[in-house]
ZAGUPA-269269 format. One record per residue: residue in three letters; y, x, z of N, C-alpha, C, O in turn. Coordinates in steps of 0.05 Angstrom, whole numbers, plus 5000, padded with zeros to 4 digits. Example, Ala and Ser with C-alpha at 12.3 -4.5 7.8 and 13.67 -1.06 7.14 Angstrom:
% ZAGUPA-269269
ALA488652645156491052465156493452645156493452855169
SER495552575142497952735143500152585157502352685161
This chain:
% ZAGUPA-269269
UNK078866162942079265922959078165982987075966082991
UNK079765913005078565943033076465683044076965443042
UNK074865743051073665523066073565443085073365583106
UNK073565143085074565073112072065033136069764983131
UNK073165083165070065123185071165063208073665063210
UNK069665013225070665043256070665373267069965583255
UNK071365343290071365603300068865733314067565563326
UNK068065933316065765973325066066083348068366173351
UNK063966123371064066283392063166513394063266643415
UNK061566633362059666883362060867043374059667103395
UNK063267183370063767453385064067323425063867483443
UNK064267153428064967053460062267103470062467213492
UNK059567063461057767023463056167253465054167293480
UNK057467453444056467783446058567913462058068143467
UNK060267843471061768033490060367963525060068103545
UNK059767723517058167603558055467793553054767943571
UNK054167783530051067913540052668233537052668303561
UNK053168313531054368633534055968653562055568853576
UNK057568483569058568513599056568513616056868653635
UNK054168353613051468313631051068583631050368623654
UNK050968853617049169043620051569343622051069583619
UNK054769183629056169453639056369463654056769263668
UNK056469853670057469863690060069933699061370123690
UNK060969733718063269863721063869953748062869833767
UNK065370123751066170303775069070203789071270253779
UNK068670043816070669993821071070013856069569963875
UNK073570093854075070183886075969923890077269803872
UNK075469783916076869563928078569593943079469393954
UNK079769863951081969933963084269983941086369873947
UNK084170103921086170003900086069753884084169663871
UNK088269683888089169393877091169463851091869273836
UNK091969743848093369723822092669863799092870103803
UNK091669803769090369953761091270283745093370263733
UNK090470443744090970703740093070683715094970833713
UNK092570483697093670493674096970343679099070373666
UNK096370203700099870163700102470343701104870343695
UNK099570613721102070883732102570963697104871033691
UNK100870973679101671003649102770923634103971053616
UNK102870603637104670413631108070553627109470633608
UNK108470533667110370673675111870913666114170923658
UNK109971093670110771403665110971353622112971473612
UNK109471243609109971163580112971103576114371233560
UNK113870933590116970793587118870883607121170773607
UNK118271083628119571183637121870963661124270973664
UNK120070813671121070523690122370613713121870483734
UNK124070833714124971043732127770913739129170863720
UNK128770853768131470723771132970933770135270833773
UNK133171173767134871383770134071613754131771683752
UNK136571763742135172063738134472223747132972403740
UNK135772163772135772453796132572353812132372193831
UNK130972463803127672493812127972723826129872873821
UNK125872773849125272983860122172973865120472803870
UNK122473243859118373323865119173313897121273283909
UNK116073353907114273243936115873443952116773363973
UNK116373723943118073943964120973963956122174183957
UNK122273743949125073593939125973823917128173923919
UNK124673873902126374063878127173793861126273563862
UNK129773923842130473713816128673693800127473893790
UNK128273463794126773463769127673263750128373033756
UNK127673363722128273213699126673183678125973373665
UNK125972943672123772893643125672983622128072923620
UNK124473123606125873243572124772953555126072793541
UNK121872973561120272963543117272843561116172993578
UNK116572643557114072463575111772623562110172733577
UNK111672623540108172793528107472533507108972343501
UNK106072563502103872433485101572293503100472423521
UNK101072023497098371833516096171983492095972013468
UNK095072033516092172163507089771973517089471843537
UNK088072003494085771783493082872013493080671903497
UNK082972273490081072323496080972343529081872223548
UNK078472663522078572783549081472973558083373023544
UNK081073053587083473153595085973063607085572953628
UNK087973073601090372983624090372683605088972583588
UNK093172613621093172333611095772313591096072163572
UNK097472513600099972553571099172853569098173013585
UNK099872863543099773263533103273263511104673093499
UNK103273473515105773633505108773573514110773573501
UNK108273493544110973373561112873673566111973893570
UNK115773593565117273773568118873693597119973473593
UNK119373753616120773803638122274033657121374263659
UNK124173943669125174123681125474123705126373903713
UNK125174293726125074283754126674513765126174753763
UNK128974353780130874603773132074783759132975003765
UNK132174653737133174683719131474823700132474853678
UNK129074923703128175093697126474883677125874653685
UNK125575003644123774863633121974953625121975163612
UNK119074793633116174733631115074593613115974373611
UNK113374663598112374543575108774543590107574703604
UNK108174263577105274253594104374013592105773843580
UNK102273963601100573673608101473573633102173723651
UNK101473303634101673133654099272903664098472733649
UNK098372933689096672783697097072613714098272723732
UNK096572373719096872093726095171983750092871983742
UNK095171913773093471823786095171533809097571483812
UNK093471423817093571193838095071383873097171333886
UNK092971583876093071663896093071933888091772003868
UNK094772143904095172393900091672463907090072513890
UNK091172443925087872453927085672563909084072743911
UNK086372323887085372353866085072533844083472483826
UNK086472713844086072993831083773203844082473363830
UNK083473183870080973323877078973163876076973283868
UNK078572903884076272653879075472673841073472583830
UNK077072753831076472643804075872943788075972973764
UNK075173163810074973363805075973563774074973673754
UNK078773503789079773613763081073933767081774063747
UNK081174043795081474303798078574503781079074713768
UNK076374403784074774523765074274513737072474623725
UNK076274343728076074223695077774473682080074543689
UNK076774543669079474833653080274593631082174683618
UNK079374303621081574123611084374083622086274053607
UNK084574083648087474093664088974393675090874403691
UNK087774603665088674793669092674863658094475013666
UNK092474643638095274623626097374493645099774563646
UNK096174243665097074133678100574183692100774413702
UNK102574053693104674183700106774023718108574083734
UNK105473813708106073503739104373283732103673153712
UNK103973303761102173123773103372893780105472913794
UNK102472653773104672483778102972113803101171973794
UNK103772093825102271883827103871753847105971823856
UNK101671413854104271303855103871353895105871433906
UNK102471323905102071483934101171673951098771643955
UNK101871833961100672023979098372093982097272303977
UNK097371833992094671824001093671974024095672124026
UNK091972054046091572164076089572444062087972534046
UNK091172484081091072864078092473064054093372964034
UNK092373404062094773464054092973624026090773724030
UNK094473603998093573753976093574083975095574213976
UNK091874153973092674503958094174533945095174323937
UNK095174753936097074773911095574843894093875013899
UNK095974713863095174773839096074933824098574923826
UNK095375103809095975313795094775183766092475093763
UNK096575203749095175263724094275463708093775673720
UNK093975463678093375713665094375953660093576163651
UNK097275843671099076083658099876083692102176023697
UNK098576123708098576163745100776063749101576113771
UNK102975883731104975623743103875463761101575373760
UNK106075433786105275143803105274903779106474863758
UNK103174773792102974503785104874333807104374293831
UNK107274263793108774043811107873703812107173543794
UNK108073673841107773433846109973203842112273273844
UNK109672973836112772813841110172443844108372353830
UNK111472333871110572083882112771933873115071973881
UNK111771743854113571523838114971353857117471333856
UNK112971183878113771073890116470933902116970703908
UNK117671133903121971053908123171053885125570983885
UNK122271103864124171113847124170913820125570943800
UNK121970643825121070503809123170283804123970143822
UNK124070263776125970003782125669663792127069463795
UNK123369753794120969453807119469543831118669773831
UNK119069383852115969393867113869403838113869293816
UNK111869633851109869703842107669363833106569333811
UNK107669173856106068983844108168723818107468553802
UNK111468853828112068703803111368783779109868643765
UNK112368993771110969183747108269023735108068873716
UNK106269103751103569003749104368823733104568843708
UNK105168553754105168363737105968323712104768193695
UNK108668443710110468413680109868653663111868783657
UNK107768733657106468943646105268943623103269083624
UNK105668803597104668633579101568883560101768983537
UNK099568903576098269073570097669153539097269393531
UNK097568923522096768873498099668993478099768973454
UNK101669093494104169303477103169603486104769783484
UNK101069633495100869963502098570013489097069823484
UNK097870243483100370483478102370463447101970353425
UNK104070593456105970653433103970853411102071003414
UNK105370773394104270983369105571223382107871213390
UNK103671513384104271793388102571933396102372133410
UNK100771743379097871993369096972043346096171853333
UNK096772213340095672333305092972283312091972143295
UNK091672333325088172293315087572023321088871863335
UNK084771993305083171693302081871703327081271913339
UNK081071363339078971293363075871393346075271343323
UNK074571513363071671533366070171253346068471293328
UNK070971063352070770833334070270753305068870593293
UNK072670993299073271003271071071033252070570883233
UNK069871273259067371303241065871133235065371053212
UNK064571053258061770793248063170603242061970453226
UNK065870503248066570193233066770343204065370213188
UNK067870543193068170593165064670573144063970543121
UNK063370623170060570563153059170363146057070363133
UNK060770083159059369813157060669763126062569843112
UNK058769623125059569483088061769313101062069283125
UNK063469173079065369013073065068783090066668663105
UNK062768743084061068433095060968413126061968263144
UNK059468613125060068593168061868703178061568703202
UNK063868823172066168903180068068723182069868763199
UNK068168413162069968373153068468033181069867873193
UNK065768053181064967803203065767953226066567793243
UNK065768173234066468243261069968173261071168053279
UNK071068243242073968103249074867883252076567813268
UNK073367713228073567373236072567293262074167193278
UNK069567333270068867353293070467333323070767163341
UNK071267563318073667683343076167483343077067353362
UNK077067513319078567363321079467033326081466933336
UNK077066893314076666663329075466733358075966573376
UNK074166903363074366893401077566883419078266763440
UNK078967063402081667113410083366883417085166893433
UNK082366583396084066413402082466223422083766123440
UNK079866183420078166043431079066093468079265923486
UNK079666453469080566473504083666493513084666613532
UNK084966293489086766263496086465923502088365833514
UNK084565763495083765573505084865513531087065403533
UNK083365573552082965693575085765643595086065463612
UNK087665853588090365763601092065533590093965443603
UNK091365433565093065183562091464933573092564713570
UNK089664923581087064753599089064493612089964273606
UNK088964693635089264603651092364423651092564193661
UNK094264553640097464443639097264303622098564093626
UNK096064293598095564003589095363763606097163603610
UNK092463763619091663603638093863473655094363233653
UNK095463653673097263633688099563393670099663153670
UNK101063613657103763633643103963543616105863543601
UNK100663433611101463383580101763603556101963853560
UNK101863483533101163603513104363723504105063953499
UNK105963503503108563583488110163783516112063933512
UNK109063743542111663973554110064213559110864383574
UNK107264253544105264493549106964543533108964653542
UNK106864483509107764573474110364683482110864923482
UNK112064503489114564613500114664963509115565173498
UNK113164893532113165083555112765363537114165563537
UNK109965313520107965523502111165653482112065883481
UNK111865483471113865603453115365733464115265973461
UNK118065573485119965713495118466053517119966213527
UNK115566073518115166363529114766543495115166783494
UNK114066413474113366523455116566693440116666913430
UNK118466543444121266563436121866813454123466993448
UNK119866803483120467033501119867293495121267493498
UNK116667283482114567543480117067783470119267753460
UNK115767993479113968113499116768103529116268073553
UNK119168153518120068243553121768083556123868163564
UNK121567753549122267533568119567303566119667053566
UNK118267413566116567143570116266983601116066743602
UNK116367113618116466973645120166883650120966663657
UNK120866983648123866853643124466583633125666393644
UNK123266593604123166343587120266143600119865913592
UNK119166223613116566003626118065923649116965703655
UNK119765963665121065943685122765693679122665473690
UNK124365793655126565573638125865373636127265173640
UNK122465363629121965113612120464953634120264713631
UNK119765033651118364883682121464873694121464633701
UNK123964973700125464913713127464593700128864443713
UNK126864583673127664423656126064303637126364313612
UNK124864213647122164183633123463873612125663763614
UNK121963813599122763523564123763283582125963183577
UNK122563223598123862943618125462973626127062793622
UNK126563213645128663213659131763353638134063353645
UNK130563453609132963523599134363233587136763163589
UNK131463073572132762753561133362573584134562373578
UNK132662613612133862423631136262503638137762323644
UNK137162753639140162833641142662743622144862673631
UNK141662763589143062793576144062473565141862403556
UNK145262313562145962023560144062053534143362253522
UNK143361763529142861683500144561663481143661823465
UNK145261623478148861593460149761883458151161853438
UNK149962083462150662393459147762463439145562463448
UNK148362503411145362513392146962753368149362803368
UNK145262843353145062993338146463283352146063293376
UNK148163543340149363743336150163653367149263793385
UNK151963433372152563473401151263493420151963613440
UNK148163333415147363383438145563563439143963523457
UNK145163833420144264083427146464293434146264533436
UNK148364153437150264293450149864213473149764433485
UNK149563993494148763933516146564083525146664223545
UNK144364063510141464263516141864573520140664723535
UNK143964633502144264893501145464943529144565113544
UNK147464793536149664803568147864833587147865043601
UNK145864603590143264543617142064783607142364933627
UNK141064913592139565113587140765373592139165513606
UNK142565473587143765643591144565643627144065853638
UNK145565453641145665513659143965453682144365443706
UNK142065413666139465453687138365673685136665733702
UNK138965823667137766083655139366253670138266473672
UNK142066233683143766543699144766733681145866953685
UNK144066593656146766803627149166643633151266773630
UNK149466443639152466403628154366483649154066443673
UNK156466603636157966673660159966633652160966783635
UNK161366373663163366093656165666203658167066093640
UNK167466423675169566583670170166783650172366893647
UNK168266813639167967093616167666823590168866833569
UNK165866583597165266393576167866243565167966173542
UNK170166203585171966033576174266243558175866163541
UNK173966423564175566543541175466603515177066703499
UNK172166493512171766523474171366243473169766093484
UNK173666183453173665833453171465723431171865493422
UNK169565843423166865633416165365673439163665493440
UNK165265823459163565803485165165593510164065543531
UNK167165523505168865383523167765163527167665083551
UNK166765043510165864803511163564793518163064563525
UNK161764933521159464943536159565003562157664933576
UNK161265123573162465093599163164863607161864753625
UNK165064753597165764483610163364223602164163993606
UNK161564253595158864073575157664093607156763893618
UNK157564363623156064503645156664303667155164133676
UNK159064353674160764333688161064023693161463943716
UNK160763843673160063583683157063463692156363233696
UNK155663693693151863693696152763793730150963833746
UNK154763823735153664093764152263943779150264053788
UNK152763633786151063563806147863423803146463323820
UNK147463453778144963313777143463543763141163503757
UNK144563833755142564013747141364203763142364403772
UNK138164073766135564213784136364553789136664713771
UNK136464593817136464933815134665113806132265103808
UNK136565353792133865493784133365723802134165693825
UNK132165963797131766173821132366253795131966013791
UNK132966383767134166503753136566613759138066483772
UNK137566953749140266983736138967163723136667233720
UNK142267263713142267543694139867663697137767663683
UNK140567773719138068083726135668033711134868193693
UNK134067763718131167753709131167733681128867733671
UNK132967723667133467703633133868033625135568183634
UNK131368113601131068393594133068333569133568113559
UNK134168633562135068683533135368933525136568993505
UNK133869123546132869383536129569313515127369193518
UNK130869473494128569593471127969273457125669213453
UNK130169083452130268943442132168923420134369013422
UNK131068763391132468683373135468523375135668283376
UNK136768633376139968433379139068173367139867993382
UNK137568063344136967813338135667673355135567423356
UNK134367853374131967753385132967653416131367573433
UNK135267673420136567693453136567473454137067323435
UNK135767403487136267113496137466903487136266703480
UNK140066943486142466833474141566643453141766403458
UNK140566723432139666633418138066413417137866193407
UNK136266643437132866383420133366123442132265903440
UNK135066193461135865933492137465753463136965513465
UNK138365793451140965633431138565543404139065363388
UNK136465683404134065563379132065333396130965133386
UNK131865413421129965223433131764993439130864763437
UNK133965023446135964683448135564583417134664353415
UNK135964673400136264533368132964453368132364253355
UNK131264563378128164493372128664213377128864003363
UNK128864303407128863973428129363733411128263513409
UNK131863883394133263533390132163573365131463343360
UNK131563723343129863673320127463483320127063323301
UNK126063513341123963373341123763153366121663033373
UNK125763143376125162933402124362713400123062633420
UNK124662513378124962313364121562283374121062133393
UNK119062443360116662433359115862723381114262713399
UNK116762863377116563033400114763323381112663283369
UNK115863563383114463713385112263833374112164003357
UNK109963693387107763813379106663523371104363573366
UNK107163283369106163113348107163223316105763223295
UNK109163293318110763383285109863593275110463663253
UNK107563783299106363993295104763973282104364083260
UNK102263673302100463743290099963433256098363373238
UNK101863383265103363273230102463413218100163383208
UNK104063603214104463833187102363903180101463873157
UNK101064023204098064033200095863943191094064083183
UNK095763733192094863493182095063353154093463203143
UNK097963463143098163433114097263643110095163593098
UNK097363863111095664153088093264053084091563943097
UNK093564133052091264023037089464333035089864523020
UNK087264313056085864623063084864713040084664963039
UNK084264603023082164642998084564732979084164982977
UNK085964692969088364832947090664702960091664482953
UNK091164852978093564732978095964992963095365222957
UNK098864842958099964972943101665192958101765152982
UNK103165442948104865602968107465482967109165652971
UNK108065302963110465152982109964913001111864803011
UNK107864843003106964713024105964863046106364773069
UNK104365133040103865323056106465463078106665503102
UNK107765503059110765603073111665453079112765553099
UNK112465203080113264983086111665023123113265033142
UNK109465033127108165053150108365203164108565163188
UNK108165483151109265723170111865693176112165743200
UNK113265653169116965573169116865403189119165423199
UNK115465243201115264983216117965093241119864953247
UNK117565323250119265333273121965513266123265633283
UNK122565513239124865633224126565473237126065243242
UNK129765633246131765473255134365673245135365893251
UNK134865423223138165503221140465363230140465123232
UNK141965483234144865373260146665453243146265633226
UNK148865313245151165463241153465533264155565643262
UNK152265453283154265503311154865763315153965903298
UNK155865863329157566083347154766353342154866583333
UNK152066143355150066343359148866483325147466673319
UNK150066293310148666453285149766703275149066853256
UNK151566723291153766943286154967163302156967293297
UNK153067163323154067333345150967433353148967323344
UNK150767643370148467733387148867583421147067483435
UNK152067633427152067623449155067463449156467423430
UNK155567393482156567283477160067463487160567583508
UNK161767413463164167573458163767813442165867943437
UNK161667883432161268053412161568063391162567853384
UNK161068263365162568273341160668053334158468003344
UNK162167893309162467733288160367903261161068093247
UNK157367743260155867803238157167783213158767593208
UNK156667963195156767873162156267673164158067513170
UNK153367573160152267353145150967193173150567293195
UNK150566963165149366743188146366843190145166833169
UNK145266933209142566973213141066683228142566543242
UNK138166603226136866443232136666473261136466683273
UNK136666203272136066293310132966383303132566623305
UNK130566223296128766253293127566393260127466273238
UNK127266523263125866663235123366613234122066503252
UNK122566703214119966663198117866763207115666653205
UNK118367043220115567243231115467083262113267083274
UNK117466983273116566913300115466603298114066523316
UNK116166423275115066133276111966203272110166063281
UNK111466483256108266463250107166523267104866443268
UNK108766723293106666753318106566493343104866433361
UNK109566363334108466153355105565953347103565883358
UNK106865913318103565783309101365853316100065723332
UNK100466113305098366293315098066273347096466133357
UNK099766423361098566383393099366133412098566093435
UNK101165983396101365733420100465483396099865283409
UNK100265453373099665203364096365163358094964963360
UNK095465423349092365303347090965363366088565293363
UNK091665493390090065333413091265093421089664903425
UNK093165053425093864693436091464543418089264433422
UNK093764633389091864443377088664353374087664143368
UNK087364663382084764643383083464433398081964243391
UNK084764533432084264413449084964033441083363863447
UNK086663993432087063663417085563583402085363333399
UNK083863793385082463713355080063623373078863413369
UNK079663723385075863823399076463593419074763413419
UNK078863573439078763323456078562933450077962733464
UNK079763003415079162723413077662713374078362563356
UNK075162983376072663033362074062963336072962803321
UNK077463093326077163013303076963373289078363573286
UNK074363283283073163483264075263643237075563883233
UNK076463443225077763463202079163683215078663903206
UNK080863653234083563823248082964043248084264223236
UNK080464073262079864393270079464513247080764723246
UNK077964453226078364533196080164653187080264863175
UNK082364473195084964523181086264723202087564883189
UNK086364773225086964873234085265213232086865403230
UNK083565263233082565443218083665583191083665823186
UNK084465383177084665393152087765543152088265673132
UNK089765543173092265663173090765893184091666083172
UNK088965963200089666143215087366483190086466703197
UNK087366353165086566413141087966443113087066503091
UNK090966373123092166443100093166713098093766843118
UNK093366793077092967113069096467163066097267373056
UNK098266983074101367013073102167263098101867203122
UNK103067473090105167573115103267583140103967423158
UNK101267723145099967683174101067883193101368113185
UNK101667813221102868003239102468243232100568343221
UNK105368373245105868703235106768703259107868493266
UNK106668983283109069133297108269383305106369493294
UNK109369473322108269653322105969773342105470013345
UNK104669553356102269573368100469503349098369543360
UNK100169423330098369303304097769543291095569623283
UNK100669683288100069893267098970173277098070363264
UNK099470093309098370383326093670233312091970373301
UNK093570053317091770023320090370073287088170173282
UNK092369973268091469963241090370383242088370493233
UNK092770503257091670803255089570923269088571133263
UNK088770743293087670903312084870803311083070943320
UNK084370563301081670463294080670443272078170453269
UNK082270393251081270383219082970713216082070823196
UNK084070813223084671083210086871123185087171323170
UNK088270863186089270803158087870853126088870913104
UNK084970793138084270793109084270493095084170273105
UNK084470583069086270353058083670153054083969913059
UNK081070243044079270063044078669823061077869593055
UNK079269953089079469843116081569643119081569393121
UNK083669833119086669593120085769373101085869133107
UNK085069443081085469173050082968853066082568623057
UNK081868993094081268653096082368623115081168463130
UNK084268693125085368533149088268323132090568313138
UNK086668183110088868033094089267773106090267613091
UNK088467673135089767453140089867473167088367623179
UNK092167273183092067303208089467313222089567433244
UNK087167223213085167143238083067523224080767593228
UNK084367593215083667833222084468063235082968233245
UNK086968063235089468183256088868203277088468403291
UNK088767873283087567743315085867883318086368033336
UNK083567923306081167993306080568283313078768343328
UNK082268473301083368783308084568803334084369013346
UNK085768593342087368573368085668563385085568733403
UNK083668293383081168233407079768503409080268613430
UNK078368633393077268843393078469053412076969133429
UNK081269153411083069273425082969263450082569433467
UNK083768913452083968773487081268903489081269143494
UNK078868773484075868783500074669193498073769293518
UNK074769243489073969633496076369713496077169783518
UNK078069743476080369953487081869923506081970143517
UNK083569723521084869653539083469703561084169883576
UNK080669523568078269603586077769863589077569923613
UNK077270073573076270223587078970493589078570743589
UNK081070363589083670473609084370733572085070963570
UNK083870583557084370783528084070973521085271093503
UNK081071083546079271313537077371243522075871053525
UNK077471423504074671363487072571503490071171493470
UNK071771653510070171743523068271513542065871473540
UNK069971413559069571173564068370873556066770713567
UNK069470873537069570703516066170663500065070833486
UNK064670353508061970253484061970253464060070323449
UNK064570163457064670043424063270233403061670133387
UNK063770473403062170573383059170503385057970363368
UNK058270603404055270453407054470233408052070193405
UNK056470003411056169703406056069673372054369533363
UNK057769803357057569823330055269833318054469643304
UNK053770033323051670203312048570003327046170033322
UNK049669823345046669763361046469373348044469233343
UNK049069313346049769043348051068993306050868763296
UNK052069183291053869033273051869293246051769233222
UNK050669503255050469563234048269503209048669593186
């Protein structure tokens, strides 16, 4: 039986007295951090193939390397060609070309493998040439022109908490002393963490509550959650450009059920810059959402949206816009009646925390399940092949993360604002069921790189708020200290603070 509790602030509370006593090292002349040029060079955010190094030779990536977390370069075993010619070697990363002699790495025989240097500016004054081990030039190449973004857009749309990719065989420094805590404190440092994890998501739903209310935060929170990871600012744009008032002040009262998420879908879509009404009128279930459009033109708010800002590289075909814009209109009108996040925290409210049954359980995770039978249940895109079978706009693994990261902080923030104790209980109490807890593949980089895949280890991360909890851990030392573990407290926080 799980028991029911409020949330605690212990790990929030040990991460402030441990920030009181780090140091950190910081340049106020750079504003972008080292790990973005990794970000970058990781996914290869390159507008073109045709790269040239600093003395204009060709150059072509084979092969990026491996993100390295120890000491040494920052990718190892990259394959490239410069001039056709191919180099096998390490690659090192910097802000400023500069920084290879500041960071004294001509005397490190760790970079002796070195074979491009990669950074994103010049910087004042002129470099030596590098030689490596095998007396190869070390080639230069300045990212700068060739980024498919300004460098501070990037930044921004840089979703730190997806990096790195799995493509490392060895364990974090970490690994060891967490494998030595008993069951017991291993298993409070994850609850721990992981109620901090939701507690500082508090924080940004604050304030837009205040503002905007509860039901168009909820709104807002979902339609970016439908986004994660590479439309979430796209879909936050949507839902402030069209925000719950202005879609039901548009739409008549009298236009209700199936039709009028066909209306939501029209205003939504073409505030979004997918629809493209000449390519739309020739597939006749999209026709009609054109002309649905088309009688909105003069009263629908402009957006600064189109195409371009909508991603669908390294995305699930289920998972494309298309879609979840055609699951968030069916939300709307599913719940408009009471709205949203009253029906949310409904549901919530009936789970019986103490035994409750697994079809009442699923019943709750399911909360943002959406099945359609329209056009979209059956297509990826629009004029594309015709699915087998009807797939869900909203599925099951993404209703559990909207719950998880957009419903129990709202809800927190609701339970705690009008002291009903009971809620937060219960709300706890989901974020403790042992059903299906997030999987992808930043979870599983982490399941390897911090627990080591040992199974003793894995076997307690059996409910979401321990996941979370592996995650917070992640965000606060690994992300922080740029995913060196050289760098990196945590081991010594283990051994001083948990063991």
């Amino acid at each position: 039986m799980i028991v029911a509790e409020k949330f605690s602030d212990a790990y929030l509370k040990f991460t402030r007295v441990l920030n009181q006593f780090e140091v950190r090292e910081e340049d106020h002349t750079i504003r972008v951090p080292e790990k973005v040029i990794r970000c970058i060079w990781n996914d290869q955010l390159f507008c073109t193939p045709k790269l040239k190094t600093q003395d204009n030779q060709n150059l072509e990536i084979v092969y990026p390397g491996y993100w390295n977390f120890g000491k040494g370069p920052d990718f190892t075993s990259a394959t490239i060609k410069v001039n056709g010619k191919v180099y096998e070697g390490d690659i090192e990363l910097h802000v400023y070309a500069t920084d290879w002699e500041s960071h004294g790495h001509s005397q490190n025989p760790d970079f002796d493998n070195v074979i491009l240097h990669v950074y994103m500016w010049q910087g004042r004054g002129k470099q030596p040439p590098k030689k490596n081990k095998k007396n190869n030039a070390t080639f230069d190449f300045e990212i700068k022109d060739f980024l498919t973004k300004g460098i501070l857009d990037l930044n921004d749309e840089l979703d730190f908490e997806n990096y790195p990719v799995l493509n490392q065989c060895n364990v974090g420094l970490c690994h060891e002393p967490l494998s030595r805590l008993s069951e017991e404190k291993l298993t409070q440092l994850l609850n721990a963490a992981g109620e901090a994890r939701v507690l500082r998501k508090l924080e940004r739903f604050h304030d837009p509550i205040i503002i905007d209310g509860y039901e168009q935060t909820f709104y807002r929170g979902t339609a970016e959650a439908l986004g994660y990871p590479n439309n979430k600012q796209p879909f936050q744009i949507l839902a402030d450009t069209l925000p719950l008032t202005t879609l039901r002040d548009l739409v008549p009262a009298k236009v209700k059920g199936e039709e009028r998420a066909l209306h939501y879908q029209a205003l939504l879509f073409g505030a979004s810059g997918l629809m493209d009404s000449e390519g739309w009128k020739e597939i006749p279930a999209l026709r009609k959402l054109v002309k649905i459009l088309e009688s909105y033109k003069n009263s629908l708010p402009d957006s600064p949206l189109t195409k371009k800002d909508w991603c669908f590289r390294a995305i699930r075909p289920a998972n494309y816009p298309y879609r979840r814009i055609a699951g968030l209109a069916y939300l709307i009108v599913l719940h408009e009646k009471t709205g949203l996040f009253a029906n949310f925290i409904q549901a919530i409210s009936r789970l019986n925390s103490k035994n409750a049954s697994r079809k009442e359980v699923d019943k709750l995770l399911n909360f943002f399940c959406l099945d359609a039978t329209d056009y979209w249940s059956q297509h990826y895109t629009p004029g594309g092949k015709t699915l087998a079978d009807s797939q869900q706009l909203i599925g099951a693994a993404r209703s559990r993360e909207i719950i998880i990261n957009i419903g129990l902080p709202i809800g927190l923030i609701f339970a705690r604002a009008g002291k009903l104790g009971d809620l937060e209980e219960r709300l706890n109490h989901v974020f403790q069921i042992t059903k299906g807890a997030s999987d992808n593949k930043l979870i599983r980089f982490m399941k390897h790189y911090i627990f080591g895949d040992q199974k003793e280890m894995l076997r307690l991360l059996s409910s979401e708020k321990q996941v979370q909890g592996l995650m917070q851990v992640y965000q606060d030392f690994c992300t922080q200290s740029q995913n060196n573990c050289l760098h990196c407290p945590f081991p010594d926080v283990i051994g001083k603070y948990f063991s």
